[in-house]
C-alpha positions as CSV (number, residue, x, y, z in Angstrom):
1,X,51.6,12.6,85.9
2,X,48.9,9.6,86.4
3,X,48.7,6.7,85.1
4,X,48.7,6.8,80.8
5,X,51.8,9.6,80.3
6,X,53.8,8.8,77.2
7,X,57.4,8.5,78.3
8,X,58.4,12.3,76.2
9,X,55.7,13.9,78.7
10,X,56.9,11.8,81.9
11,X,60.5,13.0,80.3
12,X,59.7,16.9,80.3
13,X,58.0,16.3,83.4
14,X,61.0,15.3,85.2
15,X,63.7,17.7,83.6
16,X,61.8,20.6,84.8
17,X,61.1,18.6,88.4
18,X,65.1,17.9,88.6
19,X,66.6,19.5,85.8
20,X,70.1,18.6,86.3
21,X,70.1,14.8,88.2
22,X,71.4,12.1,85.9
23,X,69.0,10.7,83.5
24,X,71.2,8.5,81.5
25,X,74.9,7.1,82.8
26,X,76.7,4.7,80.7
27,X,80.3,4.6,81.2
28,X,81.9,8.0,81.8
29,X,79.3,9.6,80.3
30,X,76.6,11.5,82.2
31,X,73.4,13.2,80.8
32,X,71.4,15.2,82.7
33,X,67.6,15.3,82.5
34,X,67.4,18.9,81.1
35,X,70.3,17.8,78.8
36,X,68.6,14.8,77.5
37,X,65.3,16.6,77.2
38,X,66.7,19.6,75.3
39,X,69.0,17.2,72.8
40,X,65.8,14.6,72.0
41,X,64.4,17.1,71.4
42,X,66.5,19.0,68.8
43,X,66.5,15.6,67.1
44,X,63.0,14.9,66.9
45,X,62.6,18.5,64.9
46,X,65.1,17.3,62.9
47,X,63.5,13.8,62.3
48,X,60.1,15.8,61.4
49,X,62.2,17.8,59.2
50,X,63.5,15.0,57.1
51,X,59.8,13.8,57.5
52,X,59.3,11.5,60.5
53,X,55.5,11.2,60.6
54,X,52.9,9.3,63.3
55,X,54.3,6.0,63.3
56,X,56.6,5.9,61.2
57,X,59.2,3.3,61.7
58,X,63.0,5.0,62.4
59,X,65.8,1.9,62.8
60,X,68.6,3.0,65.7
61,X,71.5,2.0,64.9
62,X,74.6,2.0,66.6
63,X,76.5,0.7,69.9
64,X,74.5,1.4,73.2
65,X,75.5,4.7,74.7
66,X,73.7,8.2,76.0
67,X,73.2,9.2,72.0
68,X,70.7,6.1,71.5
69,X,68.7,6.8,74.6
70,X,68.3,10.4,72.9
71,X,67.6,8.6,69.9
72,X,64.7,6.7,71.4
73,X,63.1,9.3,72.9
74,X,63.3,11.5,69.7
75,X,62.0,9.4,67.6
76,X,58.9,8.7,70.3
77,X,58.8,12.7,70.5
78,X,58.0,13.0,66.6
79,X,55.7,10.6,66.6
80,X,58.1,7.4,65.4
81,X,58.2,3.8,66.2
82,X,61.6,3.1,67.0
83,X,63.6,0.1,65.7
84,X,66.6,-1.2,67.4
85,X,69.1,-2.4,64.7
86,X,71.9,-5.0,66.9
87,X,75.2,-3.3,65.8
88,X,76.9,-6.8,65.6
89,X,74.4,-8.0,63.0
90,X,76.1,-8.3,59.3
91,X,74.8,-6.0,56.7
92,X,72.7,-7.8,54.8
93,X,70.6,-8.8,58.4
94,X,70.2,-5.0,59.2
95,X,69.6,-4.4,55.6
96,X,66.6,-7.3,55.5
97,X,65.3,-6.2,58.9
98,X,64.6,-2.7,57.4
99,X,63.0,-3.7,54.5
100,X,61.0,-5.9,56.4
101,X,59.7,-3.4,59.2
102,X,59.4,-0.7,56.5
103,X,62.2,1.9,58.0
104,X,61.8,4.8,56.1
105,X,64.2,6.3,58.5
106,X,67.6,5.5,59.9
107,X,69.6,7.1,62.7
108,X,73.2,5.7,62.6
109,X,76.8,6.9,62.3
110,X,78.0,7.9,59.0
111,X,80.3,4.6,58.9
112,X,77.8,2.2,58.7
113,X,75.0,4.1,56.8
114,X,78.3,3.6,54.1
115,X,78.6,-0.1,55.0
116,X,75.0,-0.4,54.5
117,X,75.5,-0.9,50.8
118,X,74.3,-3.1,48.3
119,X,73.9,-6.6,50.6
């Protein structure tokens, strides 16, 4: 790959270059490149399911950990902007940052999609 590769082709590039070498450690956790390839990109199908379009903005939101670095490359996969929400923000910031980005889409734990609310 030269010079202008988006990071999804540099991504596939290197899964099928070193399939299983760690892409992504955080803690105990270990993802593989194939692994990481594979699950971004069942979720980017699914974003484009639920109707992820070319930039479309998709807020990430949850604690850092192997699932957002999935998340981020998904949402570049189908196309997406992505939007990192800060966990430790209070509602009603995450809730104004939204609307004010124009986040269509969210990825986040069931938990706080809940806490999201009425701010």
């Amino acid at each position: 790959m030269k010079g202008s590769a988006l990071l999804p082709q540099l991504l596939r590039a290197t899964a099928a270059r070193v399939p299983d070498a760690p892409a992504v450690e955080f803690g105990d956790e270990r993802v593989s490149y194939a692994r990481l390839e594979a699950e971004s990109g069942r979720l980017a199908a699914a974003l484009a399911a639920h109707g992820v379009r070319r930039a479309d903005r998709v807020g990430i939101w949850f604690n850092k950990s192997a699932r957002s670095v999935t998340s981020v490359f998904a949402v570049l996969k189908a196309g997406g902007i992505y939007v990192p929400l800060d966990p430790l923000s209070p509602r009603a910031r995450v809730a104004a940052i939204m609307r004010d980005c124009g986040i269509r889409h969210l990825i986040t734990t069931a938990p706080r999609l809940a806490s999201l609310g009425e701010p």
